[in-house]
MIDOSE-1310 file (N, C-alpha, C; in nm, 2 decimals, decimal comma, always signed):
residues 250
xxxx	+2,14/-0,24/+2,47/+2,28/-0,28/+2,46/+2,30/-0,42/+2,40; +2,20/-0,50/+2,41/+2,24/-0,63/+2,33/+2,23/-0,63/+2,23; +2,15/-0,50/+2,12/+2,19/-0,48/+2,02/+2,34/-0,46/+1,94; +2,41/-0,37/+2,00/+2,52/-0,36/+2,03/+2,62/-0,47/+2,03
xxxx	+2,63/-0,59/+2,14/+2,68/-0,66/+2,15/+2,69/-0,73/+2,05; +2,57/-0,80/+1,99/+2,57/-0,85/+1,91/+2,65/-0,80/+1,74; +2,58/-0,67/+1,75/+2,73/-0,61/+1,63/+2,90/-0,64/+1,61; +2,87/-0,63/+1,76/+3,03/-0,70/+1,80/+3,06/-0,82/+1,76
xxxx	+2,95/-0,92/+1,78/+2,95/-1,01/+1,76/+2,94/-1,09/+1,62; +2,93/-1,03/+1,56/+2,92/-1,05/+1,44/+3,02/-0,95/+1,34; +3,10/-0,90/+1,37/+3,21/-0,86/+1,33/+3,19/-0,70/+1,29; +3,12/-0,60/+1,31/+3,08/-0,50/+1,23/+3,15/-0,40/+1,36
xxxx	+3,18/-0,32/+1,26/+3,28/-0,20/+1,36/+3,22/-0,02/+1,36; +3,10/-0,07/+1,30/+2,98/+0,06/+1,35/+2,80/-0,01/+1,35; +2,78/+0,06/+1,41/+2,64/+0,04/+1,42/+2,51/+0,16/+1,45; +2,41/+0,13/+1,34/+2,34/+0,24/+1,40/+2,23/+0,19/+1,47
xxxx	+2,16/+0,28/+1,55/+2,04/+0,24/+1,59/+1,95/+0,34/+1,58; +1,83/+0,26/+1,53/+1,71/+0,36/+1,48/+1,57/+0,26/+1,53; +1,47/+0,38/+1,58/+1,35/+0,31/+1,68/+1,21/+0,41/+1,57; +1,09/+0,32/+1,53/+0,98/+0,47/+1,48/+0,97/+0,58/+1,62
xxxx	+0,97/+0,62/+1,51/+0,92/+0,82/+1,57/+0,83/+0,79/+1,64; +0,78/+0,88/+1,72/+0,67/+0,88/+1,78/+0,61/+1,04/+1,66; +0,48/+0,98/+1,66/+0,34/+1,11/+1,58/+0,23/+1,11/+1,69; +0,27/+1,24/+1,62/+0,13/+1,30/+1,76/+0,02/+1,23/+1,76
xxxx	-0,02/+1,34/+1,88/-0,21/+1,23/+1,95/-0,12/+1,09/+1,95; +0,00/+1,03/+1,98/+0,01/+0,90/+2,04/-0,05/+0,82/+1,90; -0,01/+0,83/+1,74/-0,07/+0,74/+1,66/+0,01/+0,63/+1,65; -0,06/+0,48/+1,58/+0,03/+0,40/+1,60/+0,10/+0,36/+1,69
xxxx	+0,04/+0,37/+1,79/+0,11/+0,32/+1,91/+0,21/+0,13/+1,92; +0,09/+0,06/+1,87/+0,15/-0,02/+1,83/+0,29/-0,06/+1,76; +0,30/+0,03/+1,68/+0,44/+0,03/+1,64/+0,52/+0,12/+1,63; +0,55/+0,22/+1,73/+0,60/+0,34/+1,77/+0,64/+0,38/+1,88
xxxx	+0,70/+0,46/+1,95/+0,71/+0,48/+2,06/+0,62/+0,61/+2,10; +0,59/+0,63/+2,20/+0,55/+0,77/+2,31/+0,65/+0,84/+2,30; +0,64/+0,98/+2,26/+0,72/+1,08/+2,30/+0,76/+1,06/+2,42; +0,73/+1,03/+2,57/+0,79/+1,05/+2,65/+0,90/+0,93/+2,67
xxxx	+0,80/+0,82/+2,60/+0,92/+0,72/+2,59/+1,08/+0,74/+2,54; +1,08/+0,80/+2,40/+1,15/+0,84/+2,36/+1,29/+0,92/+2,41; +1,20/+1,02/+2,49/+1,30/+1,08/+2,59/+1,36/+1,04/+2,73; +1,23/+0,95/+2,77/+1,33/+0,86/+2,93/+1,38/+0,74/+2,88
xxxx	+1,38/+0,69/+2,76/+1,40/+0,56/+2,77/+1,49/+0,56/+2,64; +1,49/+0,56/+2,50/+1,51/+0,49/+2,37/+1,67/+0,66/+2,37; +1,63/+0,74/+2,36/+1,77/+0,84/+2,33/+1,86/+0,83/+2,45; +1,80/+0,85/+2,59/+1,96/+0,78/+2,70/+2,01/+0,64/+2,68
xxxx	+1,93/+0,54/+2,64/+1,95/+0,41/+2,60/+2,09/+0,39/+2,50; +2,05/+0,48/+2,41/+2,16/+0,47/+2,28/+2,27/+0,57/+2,32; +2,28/+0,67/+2,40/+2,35/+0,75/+2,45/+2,46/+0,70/+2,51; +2,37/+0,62/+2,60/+2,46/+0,52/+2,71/+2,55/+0,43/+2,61
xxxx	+2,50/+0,37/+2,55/+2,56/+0,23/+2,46/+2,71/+0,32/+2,41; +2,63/+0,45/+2,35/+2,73/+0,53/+2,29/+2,86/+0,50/+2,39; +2,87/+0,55/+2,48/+2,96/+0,61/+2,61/+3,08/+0,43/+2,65; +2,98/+0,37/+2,65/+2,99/+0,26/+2,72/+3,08/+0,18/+2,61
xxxx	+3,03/+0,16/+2,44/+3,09/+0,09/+2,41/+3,25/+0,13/+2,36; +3,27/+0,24/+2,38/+3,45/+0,27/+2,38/+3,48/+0,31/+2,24; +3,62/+0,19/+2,24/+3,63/+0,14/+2,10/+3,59/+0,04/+1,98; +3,52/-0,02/+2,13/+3,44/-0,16/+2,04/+3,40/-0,14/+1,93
xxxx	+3,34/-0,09/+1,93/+3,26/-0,04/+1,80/+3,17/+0,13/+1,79; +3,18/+0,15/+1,68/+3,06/+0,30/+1,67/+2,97/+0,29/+1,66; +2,88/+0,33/+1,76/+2,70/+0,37/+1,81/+2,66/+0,51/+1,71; +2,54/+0,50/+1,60/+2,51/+0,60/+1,55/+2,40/+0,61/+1,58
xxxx	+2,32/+0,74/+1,65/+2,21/+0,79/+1,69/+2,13/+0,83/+1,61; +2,05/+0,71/+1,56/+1,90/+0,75/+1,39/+1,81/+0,75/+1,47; +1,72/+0,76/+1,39/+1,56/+0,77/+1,37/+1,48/+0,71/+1,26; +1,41/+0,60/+1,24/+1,32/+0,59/+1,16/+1,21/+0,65/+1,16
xxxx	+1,20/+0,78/+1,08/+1,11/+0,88/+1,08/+0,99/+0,91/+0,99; +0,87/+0,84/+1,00/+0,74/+0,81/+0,91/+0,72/+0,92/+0,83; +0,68/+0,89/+0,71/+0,61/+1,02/+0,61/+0,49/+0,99/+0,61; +0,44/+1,06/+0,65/+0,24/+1,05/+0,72/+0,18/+1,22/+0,64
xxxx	+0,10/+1,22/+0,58/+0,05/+1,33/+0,52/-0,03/+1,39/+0,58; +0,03/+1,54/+0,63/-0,02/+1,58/+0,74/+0,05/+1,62/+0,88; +0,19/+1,53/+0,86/+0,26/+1,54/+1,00/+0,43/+1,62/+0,98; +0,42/+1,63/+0,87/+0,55/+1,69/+0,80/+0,59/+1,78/+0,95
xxxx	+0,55/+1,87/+0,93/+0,59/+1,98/+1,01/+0,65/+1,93/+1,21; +0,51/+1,85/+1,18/+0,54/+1,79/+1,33/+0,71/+1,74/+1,36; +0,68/+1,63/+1,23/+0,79/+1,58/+1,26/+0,94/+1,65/+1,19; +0,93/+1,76/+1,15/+1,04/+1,84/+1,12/+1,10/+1,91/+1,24
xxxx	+1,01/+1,95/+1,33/+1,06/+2,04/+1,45/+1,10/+1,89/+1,50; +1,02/+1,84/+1,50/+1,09/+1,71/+1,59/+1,26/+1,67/+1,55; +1,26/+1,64/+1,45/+1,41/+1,63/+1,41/+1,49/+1,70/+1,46; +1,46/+1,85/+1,42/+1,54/+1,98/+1,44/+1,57/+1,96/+1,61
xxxx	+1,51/+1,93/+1,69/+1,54/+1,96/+1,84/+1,67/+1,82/+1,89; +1,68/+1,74/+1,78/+1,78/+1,62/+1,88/+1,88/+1,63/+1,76; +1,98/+1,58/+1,80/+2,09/+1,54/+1,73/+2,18/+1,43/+1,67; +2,08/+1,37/+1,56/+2,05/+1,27/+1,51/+2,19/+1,26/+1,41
xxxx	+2,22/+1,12/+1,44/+2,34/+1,12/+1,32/+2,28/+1,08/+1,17; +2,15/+1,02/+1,15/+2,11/+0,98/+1,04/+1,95/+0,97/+1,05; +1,85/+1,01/+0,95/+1,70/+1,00/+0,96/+1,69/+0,90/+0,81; +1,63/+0,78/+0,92/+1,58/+0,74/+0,74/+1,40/+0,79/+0,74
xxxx	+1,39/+0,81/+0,60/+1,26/+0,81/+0,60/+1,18/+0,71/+0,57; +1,05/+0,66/+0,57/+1,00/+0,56/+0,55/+0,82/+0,55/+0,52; +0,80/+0,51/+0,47/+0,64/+0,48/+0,44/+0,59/+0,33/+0,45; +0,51/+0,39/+0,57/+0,44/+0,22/+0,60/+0,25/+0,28/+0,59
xxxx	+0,23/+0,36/+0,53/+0,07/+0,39/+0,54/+0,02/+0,46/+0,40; -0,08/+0,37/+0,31/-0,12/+0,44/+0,22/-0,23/+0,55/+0,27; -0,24/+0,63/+0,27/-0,36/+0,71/+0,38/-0,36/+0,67/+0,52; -0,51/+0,59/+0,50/-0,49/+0,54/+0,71/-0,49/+0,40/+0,67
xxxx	-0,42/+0,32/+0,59/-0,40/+0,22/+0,58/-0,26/+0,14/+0,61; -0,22/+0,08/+0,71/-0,10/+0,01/+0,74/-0,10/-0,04/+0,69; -0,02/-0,06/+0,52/-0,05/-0,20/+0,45/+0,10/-0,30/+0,44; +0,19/-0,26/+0,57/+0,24/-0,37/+0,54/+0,20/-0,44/+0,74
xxxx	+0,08/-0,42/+0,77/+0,05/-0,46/+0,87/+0,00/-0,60/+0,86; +0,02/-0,70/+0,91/-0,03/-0,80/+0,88/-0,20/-0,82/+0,95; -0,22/-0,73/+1,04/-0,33/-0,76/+1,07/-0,43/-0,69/+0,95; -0,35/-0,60/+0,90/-0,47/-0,52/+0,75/-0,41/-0,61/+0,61
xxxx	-0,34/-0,71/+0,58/-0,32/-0,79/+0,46/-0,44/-0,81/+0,41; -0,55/-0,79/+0,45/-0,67/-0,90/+0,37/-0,69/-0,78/+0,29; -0,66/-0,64/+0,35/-0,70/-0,52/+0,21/-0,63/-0,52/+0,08; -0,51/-0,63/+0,06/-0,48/-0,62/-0,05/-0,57/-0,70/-0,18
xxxx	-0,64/-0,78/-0,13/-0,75/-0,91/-0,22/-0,85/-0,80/-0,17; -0,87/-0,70/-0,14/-0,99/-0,58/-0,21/-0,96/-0,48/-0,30; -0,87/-0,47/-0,31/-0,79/-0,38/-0,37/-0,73/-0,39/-0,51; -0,70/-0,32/-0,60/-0,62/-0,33/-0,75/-0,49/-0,34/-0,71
xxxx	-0,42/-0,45/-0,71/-0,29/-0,43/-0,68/-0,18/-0,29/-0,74; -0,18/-0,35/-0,88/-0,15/-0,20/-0,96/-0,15/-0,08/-0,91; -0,28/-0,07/-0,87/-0,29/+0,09/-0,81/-0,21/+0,12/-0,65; -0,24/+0,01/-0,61/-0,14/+0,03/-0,43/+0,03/+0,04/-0,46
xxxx	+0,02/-0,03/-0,59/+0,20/-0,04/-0,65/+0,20/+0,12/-0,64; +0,11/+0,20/-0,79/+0,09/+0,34/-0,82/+0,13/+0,45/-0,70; +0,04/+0,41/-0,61/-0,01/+0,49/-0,47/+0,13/+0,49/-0,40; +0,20/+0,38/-0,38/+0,33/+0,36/-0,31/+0,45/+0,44/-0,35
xxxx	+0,45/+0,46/-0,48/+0,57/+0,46/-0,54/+0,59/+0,63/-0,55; +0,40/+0,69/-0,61/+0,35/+0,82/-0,58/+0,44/+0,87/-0,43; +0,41/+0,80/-0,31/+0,37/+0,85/-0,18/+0,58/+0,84/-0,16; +0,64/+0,75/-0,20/+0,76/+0,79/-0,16/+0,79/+0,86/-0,22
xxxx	+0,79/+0,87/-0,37/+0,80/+1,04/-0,44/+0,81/+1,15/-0,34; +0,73/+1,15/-0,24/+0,65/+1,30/-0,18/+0,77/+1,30/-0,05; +0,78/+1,17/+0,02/+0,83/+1,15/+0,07/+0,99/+1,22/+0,09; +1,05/+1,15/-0,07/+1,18/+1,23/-0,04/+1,19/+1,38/-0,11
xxxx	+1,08/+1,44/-0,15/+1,05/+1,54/-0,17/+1,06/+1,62/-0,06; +1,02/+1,56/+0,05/+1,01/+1,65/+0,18/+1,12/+1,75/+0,25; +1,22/+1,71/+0,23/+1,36/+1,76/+0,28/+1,38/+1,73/+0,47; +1,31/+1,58/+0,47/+1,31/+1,55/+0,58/+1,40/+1,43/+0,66
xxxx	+1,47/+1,37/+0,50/+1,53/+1,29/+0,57/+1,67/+1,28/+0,52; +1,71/+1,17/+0,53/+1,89/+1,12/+0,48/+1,85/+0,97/+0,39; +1,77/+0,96/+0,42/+1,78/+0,74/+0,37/+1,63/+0,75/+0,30; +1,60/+0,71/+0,22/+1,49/+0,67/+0,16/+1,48/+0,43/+0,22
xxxx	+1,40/+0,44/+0,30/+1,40/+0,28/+0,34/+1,29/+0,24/+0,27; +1,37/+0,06/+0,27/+1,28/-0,01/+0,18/+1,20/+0,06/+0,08; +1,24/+0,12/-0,04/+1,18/+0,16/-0,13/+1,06/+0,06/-0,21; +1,05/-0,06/-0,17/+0,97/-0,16/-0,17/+0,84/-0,20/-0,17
xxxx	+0,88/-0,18/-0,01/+0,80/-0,22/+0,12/+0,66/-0,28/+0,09; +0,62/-0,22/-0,04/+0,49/-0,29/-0,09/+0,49/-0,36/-0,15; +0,60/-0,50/-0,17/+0,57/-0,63/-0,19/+0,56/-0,76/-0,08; +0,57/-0,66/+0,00/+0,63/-0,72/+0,16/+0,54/-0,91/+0,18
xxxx	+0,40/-0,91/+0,15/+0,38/-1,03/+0,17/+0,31/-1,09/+0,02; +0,41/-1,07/-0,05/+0,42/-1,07/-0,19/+0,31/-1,09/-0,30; +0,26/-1,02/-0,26/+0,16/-0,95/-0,36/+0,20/-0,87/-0,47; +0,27/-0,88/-0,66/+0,35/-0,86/-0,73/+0,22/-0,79/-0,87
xxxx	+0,28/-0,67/-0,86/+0,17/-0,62/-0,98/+0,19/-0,64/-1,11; +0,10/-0,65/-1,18/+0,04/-0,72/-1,31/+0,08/-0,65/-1,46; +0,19/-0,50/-1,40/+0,26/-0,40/-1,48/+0,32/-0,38/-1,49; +0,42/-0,32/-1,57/+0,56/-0,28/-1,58/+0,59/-0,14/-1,51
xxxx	+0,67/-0,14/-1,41/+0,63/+0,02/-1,34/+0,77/+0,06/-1,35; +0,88/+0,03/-1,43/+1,00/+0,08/-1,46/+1,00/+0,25/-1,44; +0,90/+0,32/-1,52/+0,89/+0,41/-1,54/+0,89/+0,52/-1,39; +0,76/+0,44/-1,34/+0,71/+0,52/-1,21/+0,87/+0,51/-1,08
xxxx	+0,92/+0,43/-1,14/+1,05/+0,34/-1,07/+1,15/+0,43/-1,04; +1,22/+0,46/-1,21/+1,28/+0,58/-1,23/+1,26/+0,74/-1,18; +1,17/+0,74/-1,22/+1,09/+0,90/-1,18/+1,09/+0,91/-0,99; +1,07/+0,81/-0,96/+1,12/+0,79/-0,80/+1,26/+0,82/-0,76
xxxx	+1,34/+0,73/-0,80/+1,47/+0,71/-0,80/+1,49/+0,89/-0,81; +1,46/+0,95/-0,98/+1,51/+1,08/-0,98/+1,49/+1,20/-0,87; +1,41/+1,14/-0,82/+1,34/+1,26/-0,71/+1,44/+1,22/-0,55; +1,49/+1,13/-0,55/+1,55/+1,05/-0,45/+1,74/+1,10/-0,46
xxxx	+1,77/+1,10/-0,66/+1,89/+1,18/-0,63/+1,86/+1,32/-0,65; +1,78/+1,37/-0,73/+1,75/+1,54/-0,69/+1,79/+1,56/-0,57; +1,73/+1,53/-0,46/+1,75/+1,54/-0,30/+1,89/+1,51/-0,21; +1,94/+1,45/-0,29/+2,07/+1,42/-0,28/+2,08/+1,34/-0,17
xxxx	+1,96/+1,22/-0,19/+1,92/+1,12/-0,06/+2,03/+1,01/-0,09; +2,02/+0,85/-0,04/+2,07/+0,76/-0,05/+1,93/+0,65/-0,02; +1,97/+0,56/-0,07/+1,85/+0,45/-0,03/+1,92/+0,32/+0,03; +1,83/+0,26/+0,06/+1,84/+0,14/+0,22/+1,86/+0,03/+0,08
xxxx	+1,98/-0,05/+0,12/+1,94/-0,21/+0,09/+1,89/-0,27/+0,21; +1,83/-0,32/+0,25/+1,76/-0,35/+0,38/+1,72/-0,54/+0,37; +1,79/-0,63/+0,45/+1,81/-0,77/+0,44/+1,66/-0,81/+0,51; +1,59/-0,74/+0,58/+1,44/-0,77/+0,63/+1,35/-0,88/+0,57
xxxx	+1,34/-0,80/+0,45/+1,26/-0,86/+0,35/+1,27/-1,02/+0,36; +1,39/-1,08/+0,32/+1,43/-1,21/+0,32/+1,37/-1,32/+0,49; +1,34/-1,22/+0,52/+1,27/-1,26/+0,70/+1,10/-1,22/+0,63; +1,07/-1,20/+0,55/+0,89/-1,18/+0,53/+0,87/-1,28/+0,41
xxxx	+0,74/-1,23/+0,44/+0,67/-1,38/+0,30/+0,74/-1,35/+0,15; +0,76/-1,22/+0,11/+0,82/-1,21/+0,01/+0,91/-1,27/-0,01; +1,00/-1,31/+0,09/+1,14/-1,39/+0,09/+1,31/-1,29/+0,00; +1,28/-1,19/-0,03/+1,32/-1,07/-0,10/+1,38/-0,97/-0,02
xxxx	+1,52/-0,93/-0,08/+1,58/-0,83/+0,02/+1,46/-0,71/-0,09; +1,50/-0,61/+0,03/+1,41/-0,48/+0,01/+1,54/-0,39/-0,09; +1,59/-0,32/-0,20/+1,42/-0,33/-0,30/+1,50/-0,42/-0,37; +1,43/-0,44/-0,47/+1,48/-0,59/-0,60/+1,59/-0,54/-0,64
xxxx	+1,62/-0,62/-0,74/+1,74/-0,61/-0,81/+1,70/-0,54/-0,90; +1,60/-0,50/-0,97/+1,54/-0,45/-1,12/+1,55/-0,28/-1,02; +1,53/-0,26/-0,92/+1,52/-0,14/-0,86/+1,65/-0,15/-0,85; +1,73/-0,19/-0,79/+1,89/-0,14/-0,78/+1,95/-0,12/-0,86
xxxx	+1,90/-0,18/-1,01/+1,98/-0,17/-1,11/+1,95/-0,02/-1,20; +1,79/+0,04/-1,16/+1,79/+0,17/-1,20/+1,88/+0,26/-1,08; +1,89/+0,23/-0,99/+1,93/+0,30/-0,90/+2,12/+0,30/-0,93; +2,13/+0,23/-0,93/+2,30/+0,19/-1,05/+2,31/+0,32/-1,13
xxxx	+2,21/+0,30/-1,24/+2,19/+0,45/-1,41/+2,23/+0,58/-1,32; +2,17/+0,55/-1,16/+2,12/+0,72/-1,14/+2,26/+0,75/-1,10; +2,35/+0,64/-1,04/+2,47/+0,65/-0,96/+2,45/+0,70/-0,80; +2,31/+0,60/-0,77/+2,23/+0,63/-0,63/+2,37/+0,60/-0,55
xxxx	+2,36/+0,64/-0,41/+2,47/+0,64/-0,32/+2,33/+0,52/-0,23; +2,43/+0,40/-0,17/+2,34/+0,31/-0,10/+2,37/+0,25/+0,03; +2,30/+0,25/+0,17/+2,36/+0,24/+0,31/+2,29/+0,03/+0,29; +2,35/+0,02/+0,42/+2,29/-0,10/+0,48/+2,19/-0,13/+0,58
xxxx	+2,13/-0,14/+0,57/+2,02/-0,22/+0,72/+1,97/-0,35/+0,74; +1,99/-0,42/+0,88/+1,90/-0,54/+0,89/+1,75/-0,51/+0,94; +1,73/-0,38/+0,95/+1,60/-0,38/+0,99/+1,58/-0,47/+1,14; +1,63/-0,47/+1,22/+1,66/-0,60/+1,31/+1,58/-0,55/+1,42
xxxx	+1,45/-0,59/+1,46/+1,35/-0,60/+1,58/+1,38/-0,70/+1,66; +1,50/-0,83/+1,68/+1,53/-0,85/+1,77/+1,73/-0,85/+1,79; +1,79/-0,89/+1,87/+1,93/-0,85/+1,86/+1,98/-1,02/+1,74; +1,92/-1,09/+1,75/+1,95/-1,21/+1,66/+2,01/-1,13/+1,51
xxxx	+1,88/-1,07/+1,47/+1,85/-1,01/+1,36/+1,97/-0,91/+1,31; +2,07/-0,86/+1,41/+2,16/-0,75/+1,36/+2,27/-0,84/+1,28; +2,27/-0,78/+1,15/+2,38/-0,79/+1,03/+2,33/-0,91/+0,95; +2,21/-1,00/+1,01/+2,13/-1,13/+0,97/+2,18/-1,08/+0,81
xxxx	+2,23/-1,18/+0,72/+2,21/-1,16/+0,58/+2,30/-1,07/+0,48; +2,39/-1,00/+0,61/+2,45/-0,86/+0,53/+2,53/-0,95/+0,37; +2,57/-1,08/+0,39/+2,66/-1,12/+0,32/+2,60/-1,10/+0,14; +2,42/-1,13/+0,13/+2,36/-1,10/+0,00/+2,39/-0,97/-0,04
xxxx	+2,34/-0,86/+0,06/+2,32/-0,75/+0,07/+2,47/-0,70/+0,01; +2,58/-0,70/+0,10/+2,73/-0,65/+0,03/+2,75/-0,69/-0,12; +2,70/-0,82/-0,16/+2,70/-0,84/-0,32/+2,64/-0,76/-0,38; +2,47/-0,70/-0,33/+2,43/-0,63/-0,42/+2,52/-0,50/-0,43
xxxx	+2,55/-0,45/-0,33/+2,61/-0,30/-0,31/+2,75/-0,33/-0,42; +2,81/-0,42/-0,38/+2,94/-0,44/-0,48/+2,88/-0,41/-0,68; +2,73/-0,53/-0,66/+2,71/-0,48/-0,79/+2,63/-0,34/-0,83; +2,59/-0,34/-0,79/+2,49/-0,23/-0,80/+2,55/-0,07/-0,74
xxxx	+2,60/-0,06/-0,64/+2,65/+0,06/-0,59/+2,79/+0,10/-0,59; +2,89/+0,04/-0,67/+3,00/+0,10/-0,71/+3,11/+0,00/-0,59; +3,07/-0,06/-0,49/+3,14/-0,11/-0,38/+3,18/+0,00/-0,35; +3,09/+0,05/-0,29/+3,05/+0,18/-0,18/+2,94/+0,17/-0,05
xxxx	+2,97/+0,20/+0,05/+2,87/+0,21/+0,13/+2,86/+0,36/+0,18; +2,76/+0,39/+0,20/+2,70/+0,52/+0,31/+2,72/+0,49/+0,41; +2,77/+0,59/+0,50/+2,77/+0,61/+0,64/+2,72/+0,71/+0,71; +2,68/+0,80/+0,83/+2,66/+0,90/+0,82/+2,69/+0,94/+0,97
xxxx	+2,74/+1,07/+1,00/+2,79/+1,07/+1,17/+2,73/+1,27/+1,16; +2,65/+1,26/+1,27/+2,60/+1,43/+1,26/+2,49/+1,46/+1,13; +2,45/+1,37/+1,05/+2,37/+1,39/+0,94/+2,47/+1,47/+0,81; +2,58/+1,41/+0,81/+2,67/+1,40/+0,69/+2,69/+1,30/+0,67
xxxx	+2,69/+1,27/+0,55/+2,70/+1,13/+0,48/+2,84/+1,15/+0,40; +2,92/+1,01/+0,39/+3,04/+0,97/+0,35/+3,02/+0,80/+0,30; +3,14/+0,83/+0,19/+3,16/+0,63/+0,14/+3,23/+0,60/+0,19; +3,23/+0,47/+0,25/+3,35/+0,36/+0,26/+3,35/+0,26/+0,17
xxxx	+3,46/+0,17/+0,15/+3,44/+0,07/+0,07/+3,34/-0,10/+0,15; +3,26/-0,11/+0,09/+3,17/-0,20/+0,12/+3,23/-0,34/+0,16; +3,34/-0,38/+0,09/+3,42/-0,45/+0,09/+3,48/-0,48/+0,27; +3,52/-0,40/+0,32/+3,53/-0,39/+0,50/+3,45/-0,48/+0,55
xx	+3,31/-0,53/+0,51/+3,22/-0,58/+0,60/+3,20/-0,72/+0,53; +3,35/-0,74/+0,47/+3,38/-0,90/+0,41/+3,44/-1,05/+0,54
């Protein structure tokens, strides 16, 4: 609930909340929840907030839901059983690699940077290929402690992006980034600006792990959307998605 509050607090008149999925065999515990967690703790939690906050503001029941190669199905029934107002999808593991973990950073000075750019960009391809989610997040995410490849990947950029409106997804501007060593909202400008050509439809997130964190920064983020996304925002209630004008969260 003090997430919540704090939305209030900061003037915003919906809010969603979204926690990682839990993946079977208990993976990632570290940065996930327990299925059982999930169900005594994190969905009556947001339920409650739902009930409780009135008119104050709107409570939206997400999920940040991993694309892990291999768990597709898992986590499709999983979706299918709750009644989620929005799933973003997201990629935090090249194979069994957390690479925006800080405890595995030192794999990037082993590694061809280029190629983890390649691998990344591949792996969210697949991702919104899936038909598993609503939000493509941080389409980025692998500059995170800025580590910047030595290529021009416009191409691999686009071909992403197309596979992102084929799906008829939307993507995260997400103010996180600006809180990491990159110092960068999540994705660049040079990615928003292909995502502009496609006439990508684009939500908001603070990515916010503590209640400080909720709407932290929205002020950069609304300029990009004004430039880049038509001064439109995504919303989504039941897993339908609608625009508002961006402009509201002035």
């Amino acid at each position: 609930m003090d997430y919540v509050r704090r939305g209030v607090v900061v003037g915003l008149d919906e809010i969603g909340c979204s926690e990682h999925i839990p993946l079977p065999h208990d993976f990632d515990l570290v940065h996930r929840m327990r299925l059982d967690q999930f169900s005594r703790e994190y969905m009556p939690q947001v339920l409650d907030a739902r009930e409780r906050a009135n008119s104050q503001i709107k409570i939206r029941f997400g999920i940040e839901a991993e694309y892990y190669a291999g768990t597709e199905e898992w986590v499709r029934g999983f979706i299918a059983e709750h009644d989620f107002d929005y799933v973003i999808g997201a990629v935090h593991f090249l194979g069994q690699w957390g690479f925006d973990d800080p405890v595995f950073v030192h794999r990037y000075e082993e590694r061809d940077i280029d190629r983890i750019y390649e691998e990344f960009f591949e792996t969210v391809k697949r991702s919104a290929s899936s038909g598993l989610f609503d939000i493509i997040a941080h389409c980025d995410l692998v500059k995170k402690f800025g580590h910047r490849p030595g290529k021009d990947f416009t191409d691999q950029i686009r071909d992403m992006l197309e596979i992102v409106k084929k799906h008829d997804l939307c993507i995260e501007v997400n103010t996180s980034g600006l809180r990491k060593p990159v110092k960068e909202i999540y994705p660049s400008e040079h990615i928003l600006s292909v995502a502009r050509d496609l006439r990508l439809p684009m939500t908001l997130g603070s990515d916010a792990h503590s209640p400080e964190d909720v709407g932290r920064d929205f002020n950069a983020a609304v300029d990009l959307i004004e430039r880049y996304g038509g001064g439109k925002l995504a919303v989504f209630e039941k897993r339908e998605r609608r625009l508002v004008p961006i402009s509201r969260l002035r």
